[in-house]
Structures are given as C-alpha cells and as structure tokens.
NUROKE-312677 format. One line per 2 residues: number of its first residue (from 1); their letters; for each residue x, y, z of N, C-alpha, C, O. Coordinates in steps of 0.05 Angstrom, whole numbers. Each point is the difference from the previous one (the first is absolute). Layout:
# residues N
NUM	a	X/Y/Z/X/Y/Z/X/Y/Z/X/Y/Z; ...;
END
This chain:
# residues 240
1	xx	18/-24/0/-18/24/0/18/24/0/22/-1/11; -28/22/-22/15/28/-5/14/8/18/12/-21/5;
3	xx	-1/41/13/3/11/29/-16/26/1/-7/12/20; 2/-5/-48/-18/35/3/-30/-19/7/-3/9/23;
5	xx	-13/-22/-26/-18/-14/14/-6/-1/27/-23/3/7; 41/-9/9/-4/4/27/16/25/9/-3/1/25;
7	xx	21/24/-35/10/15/8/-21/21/0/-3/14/19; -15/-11/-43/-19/20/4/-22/4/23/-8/21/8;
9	xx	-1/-51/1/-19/7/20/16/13/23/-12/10/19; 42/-11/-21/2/-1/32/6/37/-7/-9/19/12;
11	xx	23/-17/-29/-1/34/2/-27/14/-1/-5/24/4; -8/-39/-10/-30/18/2/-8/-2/23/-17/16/6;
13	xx	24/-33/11/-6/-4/39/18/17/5/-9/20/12; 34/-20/-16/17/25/15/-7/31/-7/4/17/17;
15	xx	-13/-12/-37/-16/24/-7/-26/5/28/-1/17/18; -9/-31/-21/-27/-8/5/1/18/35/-11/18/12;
17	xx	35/-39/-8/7/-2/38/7/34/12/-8/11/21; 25/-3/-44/18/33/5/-13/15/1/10/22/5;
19	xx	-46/-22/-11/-22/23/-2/-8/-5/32/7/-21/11; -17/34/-3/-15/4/26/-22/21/-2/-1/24/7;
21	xx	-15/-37/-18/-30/18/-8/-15/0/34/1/-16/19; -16/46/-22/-11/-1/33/-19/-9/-2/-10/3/-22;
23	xx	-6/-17/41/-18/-20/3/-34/21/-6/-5/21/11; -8/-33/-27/-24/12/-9/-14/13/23/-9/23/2;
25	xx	7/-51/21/-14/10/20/10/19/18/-17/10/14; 47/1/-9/12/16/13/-9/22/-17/-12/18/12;
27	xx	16/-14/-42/-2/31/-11/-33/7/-3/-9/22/-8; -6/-45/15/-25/9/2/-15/19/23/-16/19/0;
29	xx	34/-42/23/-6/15/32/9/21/0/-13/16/13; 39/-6/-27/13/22/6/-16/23/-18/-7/14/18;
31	xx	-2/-4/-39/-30/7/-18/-22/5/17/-12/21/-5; 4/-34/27/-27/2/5/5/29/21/23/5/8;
33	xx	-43/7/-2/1/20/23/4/-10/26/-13/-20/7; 27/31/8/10/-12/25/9/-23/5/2/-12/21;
35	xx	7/3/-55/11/-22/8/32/4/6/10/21/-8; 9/-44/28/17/-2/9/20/-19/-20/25/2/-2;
37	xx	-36/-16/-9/17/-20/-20/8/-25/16/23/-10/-4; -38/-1/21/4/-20/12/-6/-22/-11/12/-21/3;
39	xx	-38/25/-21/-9/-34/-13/-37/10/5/-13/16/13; 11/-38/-33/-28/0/-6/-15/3/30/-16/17/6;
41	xx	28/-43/17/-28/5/24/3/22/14/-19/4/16; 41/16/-15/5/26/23/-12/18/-8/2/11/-22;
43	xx	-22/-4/47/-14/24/-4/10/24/1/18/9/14; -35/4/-34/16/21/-10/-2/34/32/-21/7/10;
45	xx	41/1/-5/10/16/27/-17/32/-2/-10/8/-22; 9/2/39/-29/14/3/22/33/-14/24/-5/-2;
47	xx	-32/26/-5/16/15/-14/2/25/29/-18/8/16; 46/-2/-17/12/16/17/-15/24/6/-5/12/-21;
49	xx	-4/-2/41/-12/26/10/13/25/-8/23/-1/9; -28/25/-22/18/19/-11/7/16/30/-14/6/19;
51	xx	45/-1/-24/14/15/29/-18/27/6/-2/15/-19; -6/-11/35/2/33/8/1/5/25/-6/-15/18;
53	xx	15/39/-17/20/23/20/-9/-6/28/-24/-1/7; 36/-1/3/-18/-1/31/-18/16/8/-7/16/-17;
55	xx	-4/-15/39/-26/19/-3/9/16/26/-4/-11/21; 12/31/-21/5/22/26/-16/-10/25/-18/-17/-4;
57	xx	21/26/25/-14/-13/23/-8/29/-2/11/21/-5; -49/-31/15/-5/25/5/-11/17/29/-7/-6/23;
59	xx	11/31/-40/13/19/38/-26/5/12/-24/4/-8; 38/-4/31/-17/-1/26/-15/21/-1/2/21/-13;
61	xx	-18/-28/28/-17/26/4/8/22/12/9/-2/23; -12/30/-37/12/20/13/31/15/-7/9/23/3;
63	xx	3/-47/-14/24/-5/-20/5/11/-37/-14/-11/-17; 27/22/13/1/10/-40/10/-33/-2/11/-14/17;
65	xx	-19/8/-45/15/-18/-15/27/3/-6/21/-13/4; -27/41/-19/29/11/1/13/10/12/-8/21/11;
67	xx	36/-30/-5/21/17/9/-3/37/6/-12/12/-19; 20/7/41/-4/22/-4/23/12/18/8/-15/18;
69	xx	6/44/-20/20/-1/1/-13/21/30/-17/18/0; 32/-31/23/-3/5/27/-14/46/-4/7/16/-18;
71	xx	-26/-12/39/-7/22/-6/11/16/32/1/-13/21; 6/37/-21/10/17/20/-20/12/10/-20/10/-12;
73	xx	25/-12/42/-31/0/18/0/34/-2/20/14/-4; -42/-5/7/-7/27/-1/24/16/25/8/-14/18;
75	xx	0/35/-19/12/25/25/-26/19/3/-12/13/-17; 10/-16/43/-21/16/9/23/24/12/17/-6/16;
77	xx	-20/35/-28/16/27/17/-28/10/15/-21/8/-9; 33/-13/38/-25/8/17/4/34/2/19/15/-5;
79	xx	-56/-13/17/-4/32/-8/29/14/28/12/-17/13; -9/34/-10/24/15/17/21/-7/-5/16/6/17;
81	xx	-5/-22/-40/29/3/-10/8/23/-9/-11/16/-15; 35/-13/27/17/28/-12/11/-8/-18/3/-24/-4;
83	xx	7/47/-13/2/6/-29/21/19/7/-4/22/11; 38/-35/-19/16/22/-7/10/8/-27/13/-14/-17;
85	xx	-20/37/16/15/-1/-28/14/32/-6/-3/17/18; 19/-11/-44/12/17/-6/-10/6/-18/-13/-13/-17;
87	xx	18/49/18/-18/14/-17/31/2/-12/23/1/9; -41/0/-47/14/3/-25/5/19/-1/24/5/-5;
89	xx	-44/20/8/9/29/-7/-15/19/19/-20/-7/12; 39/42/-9/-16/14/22/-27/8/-12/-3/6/-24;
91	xx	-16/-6/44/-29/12/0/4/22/17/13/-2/20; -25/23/-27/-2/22/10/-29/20/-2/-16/-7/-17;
93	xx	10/33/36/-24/11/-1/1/11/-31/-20/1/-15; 44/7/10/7/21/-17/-15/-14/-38/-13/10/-18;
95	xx	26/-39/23/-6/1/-28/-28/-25/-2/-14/0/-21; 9/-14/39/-12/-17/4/-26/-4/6/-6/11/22;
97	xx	-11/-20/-31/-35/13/11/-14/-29/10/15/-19/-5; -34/15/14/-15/-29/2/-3/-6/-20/-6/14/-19;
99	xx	11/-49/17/-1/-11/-26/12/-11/-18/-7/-15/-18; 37/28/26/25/-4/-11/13/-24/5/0/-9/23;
101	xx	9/-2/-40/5/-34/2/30/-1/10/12/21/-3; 2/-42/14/31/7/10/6/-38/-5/-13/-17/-11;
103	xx	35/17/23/15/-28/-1/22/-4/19/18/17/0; -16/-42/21/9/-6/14/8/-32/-9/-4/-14/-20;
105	xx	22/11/52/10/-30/-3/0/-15/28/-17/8/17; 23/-17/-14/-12/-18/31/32/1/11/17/-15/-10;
107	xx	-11/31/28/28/1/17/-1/-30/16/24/-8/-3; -37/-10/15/2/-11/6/-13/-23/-2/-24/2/-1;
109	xx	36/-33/0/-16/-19/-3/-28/-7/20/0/-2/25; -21/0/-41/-18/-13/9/-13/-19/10/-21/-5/-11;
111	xx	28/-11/30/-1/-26/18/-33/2/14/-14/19/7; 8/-57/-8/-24/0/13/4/-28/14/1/-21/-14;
113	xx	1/21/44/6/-16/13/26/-6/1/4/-24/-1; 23/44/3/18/-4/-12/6/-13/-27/24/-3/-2;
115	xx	-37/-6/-19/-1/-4/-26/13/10/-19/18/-16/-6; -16/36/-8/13/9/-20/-25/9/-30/2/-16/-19;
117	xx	-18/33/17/-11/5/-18/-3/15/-21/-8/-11/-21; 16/42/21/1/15/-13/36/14/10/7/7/22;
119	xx	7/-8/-45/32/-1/-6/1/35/0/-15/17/-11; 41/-15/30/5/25/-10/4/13/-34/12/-12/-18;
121	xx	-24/33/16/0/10/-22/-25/-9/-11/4/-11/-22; -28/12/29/-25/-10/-15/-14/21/-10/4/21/12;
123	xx	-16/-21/-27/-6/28/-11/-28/13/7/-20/-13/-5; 16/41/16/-32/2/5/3/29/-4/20/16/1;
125	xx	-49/-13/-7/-21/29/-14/-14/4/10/-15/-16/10; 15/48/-7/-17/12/25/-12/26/-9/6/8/-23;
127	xx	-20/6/36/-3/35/-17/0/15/29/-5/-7/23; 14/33/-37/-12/23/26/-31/2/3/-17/4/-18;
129	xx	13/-9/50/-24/4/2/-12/31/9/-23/8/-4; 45/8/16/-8/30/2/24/15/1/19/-9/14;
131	xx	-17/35/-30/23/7/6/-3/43/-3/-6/8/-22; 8/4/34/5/34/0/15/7/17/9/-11/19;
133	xx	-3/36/-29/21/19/15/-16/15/20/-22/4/-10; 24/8/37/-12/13/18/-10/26/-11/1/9/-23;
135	xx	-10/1/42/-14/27/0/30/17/3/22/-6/8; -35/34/-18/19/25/5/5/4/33/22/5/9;
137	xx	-50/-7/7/16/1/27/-20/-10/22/-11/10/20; 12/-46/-37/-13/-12/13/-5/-32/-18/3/-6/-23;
139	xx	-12/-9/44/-3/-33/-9/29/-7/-5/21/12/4; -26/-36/-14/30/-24/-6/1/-4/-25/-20/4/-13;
141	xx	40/-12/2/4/-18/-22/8/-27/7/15/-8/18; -29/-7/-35/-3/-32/13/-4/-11/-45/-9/10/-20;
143	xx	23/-34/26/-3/-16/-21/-3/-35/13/13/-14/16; -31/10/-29/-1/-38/6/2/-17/-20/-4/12/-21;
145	xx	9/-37/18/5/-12/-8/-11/-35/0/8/-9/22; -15/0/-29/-14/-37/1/12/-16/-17/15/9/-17;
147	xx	-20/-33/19/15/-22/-20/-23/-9/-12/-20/-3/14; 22/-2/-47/-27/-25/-12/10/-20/-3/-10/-19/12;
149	xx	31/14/-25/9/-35/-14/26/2/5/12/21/6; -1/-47/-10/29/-8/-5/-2/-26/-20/-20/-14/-3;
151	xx	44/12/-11/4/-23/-14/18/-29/4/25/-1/-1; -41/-20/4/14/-13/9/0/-33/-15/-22/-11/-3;
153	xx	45/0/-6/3/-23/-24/-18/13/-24/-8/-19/-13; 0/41/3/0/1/-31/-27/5/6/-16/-1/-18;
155	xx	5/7/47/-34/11/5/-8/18/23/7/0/24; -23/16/-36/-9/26/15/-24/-4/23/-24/-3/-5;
157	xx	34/5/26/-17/2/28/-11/33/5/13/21/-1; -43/-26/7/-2/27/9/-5/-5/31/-9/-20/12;
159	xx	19/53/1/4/-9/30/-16/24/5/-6/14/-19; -3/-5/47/-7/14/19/10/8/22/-5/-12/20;
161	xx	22/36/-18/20/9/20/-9/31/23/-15/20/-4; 21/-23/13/2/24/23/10/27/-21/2/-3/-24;
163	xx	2/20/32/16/29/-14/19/6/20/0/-5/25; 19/20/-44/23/6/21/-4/35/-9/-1/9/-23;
165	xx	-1/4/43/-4/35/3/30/5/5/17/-14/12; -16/42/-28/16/13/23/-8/34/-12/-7/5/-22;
167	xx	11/16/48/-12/14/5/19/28/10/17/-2/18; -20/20/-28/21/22/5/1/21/23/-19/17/0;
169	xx	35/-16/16/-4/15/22/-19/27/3/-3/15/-19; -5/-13/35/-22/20/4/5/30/5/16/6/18;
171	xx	-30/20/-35/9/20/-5/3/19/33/18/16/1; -31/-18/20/-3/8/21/24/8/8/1/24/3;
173	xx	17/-34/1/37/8/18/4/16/-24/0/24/6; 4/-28/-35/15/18/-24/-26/23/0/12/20/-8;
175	xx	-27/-16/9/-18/21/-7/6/15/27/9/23/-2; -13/-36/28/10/21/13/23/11/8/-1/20/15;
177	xx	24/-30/-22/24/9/-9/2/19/-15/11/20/8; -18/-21/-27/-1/23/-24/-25/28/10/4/24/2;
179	xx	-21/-34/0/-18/23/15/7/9/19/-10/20/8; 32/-36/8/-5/12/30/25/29/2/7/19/14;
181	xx	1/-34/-41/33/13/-1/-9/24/-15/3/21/12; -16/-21/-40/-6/24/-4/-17/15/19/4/23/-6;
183	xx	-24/-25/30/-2/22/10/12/10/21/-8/20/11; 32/-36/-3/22/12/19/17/17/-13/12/18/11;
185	xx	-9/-24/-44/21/18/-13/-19/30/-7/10/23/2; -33/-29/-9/-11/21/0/0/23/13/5/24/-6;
187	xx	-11/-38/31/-6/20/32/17/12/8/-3/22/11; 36/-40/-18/27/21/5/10/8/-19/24/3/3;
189	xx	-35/2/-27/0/17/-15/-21/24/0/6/22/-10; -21/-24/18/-19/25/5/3/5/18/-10/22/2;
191	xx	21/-29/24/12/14/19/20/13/-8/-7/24/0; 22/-25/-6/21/9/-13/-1/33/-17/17/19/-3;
193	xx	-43/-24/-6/-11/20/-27/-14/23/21/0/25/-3; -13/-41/26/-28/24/3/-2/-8/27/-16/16/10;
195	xx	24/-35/10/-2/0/19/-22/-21/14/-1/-23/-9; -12/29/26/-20/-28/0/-20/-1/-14/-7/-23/-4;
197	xx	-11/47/-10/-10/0/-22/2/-14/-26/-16/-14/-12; 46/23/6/10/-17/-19/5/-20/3/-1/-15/-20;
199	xx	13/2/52/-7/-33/0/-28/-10/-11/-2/-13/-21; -17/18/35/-20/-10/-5/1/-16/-30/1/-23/-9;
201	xx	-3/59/-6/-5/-9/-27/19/-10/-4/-8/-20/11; 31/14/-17/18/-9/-9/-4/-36/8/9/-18/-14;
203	xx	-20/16/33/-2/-30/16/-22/-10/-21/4/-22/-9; -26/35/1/-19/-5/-14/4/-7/-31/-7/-20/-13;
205	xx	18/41/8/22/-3/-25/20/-25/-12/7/-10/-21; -2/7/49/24/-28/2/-16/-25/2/11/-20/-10;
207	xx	-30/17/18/-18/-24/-3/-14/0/-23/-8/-20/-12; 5/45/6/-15/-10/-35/17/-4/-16/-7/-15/-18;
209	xx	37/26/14/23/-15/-9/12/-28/0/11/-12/-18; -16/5/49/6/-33/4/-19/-12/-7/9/-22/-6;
211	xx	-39/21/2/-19/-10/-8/-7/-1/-31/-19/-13/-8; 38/27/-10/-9/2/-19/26/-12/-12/1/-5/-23;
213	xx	23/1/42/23/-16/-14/3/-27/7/16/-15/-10; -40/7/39/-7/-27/0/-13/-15/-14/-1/-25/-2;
215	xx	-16/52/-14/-29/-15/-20/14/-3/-22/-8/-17/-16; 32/32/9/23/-4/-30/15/-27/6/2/-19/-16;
217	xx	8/20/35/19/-25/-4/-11/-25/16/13/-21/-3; -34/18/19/-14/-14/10/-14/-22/-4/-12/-11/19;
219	xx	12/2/-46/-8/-21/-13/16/-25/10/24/0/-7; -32/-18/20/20/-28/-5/6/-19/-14/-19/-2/-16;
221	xx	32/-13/12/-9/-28/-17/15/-23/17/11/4/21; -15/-30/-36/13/-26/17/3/-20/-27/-14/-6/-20;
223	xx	40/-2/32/9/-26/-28/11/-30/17/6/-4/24; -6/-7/-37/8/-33/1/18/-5/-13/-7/-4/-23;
225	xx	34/2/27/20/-5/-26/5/-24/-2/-2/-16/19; 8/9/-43/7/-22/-15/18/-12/17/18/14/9;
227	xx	-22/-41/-5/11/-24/16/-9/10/25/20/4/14; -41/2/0/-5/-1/32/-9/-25/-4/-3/-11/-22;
229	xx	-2/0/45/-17/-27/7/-17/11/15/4/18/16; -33/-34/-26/-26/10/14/-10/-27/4/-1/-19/-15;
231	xx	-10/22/43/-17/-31/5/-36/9/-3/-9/21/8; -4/-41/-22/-20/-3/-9/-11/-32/19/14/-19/8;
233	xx	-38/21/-5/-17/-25/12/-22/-8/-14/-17/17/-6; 15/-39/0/-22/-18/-14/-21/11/22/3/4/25;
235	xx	-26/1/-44/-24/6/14/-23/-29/-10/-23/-3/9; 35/-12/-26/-20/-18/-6/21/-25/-4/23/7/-6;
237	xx	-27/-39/11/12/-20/-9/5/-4/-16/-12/12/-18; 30/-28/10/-4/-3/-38/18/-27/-7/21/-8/11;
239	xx	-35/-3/-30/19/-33/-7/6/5/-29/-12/9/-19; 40/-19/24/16/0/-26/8/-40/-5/13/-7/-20;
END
C-alpha cells in the first residue's frame, strides 16, 4: 500500500488537534444578558446597582447644613462712655457760627471691660452747636460743640454726645476798670482846670470816656485750638 495513504489522515488529525475552537455553549452563555460564561445550567447574576455619592447626614435641628464662617458677637458701648478726642482744627467766635461741621480723632483708646475697641486715631464728626462773640459791655462769648459719627472697619456709626462749652470771661472787672479809671482821670483833671467844680465835671466826663472805650474795645471772643483734647460722653448706647 502507498505511504501517502495513511500519511494523509494523520496530518489532517494534527491540523485538526492545534485549533482550539471555544465551546458553543461557553460563547452562548457569555451573549446572553447577565450572563457570566459559566455553561448552559448557571444562572445568569443579578446586574450591579449604579454607584452614587453618599448622601450627607442631615443637620440637626437648629443647625445650617452648610458650613458658616464663625460670626463676632455684637460690642455693646454703654451710655456714659467718655469720648477722647483731638480737635483737627481751631474753632473760634470769630469765624465760626452754629452748624459748622469740624473733625477730630480719638486721643485715646477705647476699652470696654478692659477690652480693646475703638484704636487710637478713629475718626469722628461733629458740628458747632452754638457759637457768638459777647456784648459791648455785657454777656459772654461761649461756643459748643457735640460729636455725630465716627468710622469704624469701612462703616459709619452715628452717636449721641454731651457738648463741650467754653465760655469767655465776664465783662464786669474790665468794664469797671476802664470806667472806673476814666472817671478818676477825669475828676483830677478837672480839678486841676477849675477846682471842685471842675472835678465834678470832669469825673463825669471821664466816665463817659471810659464807657464809651469799654463799649469800643469790649467785645469778646473765645477759640479752641487745633489739637486740644476735649472729652465728650455717650448720652445713648450703641452696638457696633
């Protein structure tokens, strides 16, 4: 018998053997939905739950959900705090009338309960509340002064303060200085002229001279110069 006769079957088995085809029933299982590829009897596995996010625990009652950034408890400035501060510029009878607006600074720090609240150098606005020059030969000159606001972190407080007066000595001692003197100069000058007659008049004379150069130069006035320190008092509380 030939040898290609029996050599052919066997190379067509060795062909045959070197394939490894995947098994029908594995690529079937693996095809189906949820299937695993285990084989025809395994049931097919239940399909995975889709992930999502955890769920925040939720807040208590009384509680934000959200985060909030710590808040600074109110400063109560109780009513009778003093108020120091420095005046910006002089006020005076002369040029100054009620009404007139001015600017200061706080000379000293402002503490509450030993605390620390309002920093030297804080800024506050105030106006004249009355201000004239006296009489020719008589009354005072007096000017006052009050605080409204200051500014403090980038915001305007309005306040309620006391007034600070001040008030110009009283014409009584200079009027009768000057009067008293012109009719002593008078009197010994008309003595002088005519004897006690001429005192008289002359005494008479001399008082309507000192009276009429007290009523000329007799006017007063009163000023505040720039940088005094004046204390002022809260007349009302106030929270910043």
């Amino acid at each position: 018998m030939p040898k290609w006769i029996w050599i052919a079957p066997a190379l067509l088995l060795a062909t045959g053997c070197s394939r490894n085809p995947e098994p029908v029933e594995r690529t079937a299982a693996a095809t189906q939905p949820g299937g695993t590829g285990g084989g025809r009897g395994s049931a097919p596995s239940p399909p995975a739950a889709p992930s999502t996010p955890a769920a925040a625990s939720p807040a208590r009652p009384g509680e934000s959900a959200e985060p909030t950034a710590p808040v600074r408890p109110a400063i109560v400035i109780p009513n009778g705090t003093p108020l120091h501060v420095r005046l910006d510029h002089e006020l005076d009878t002369k040029r100054n009338r009620a009404g007139d607006r001015f600017t200061a600074s706080l000379s000293e720090p402002l503490t509450i309960d030993g605390a620390p609240v309002l920093p030297v150098g804080t800024r506050f606005n105030g106006h004249v509340t009355s201000a004239g020059a006296s009489g020719r030969l008589k009354g005072r000159a007096e000017i006052g002064l009050t605080l409204d606001s200051f500014e403090y972190q980038g915001q305007r407080y309005e306040i309620h303060t006391t007034s600070v007066d001040r008030v110009s000595a009283s014409h009584a001692k200079r009027n009768g200085i000057l009067i008293g003197g012109g009719t002593g100069l008078g009197a010994a000058l008309g003595a002088i002229a005519g004897g006690p007659k001429g005192a008289l008049i002359g005494a008479g004379a001399g008082a309507a001279a000192g009276t009429a150069g007290a009523a000329a130069t007799g006017k007063r006035e009163v000023a505040i110069p720039a940088e005094a320190v004046l204390r002022f008092t809260l007349r009302k509380p106030l929270e910043i």
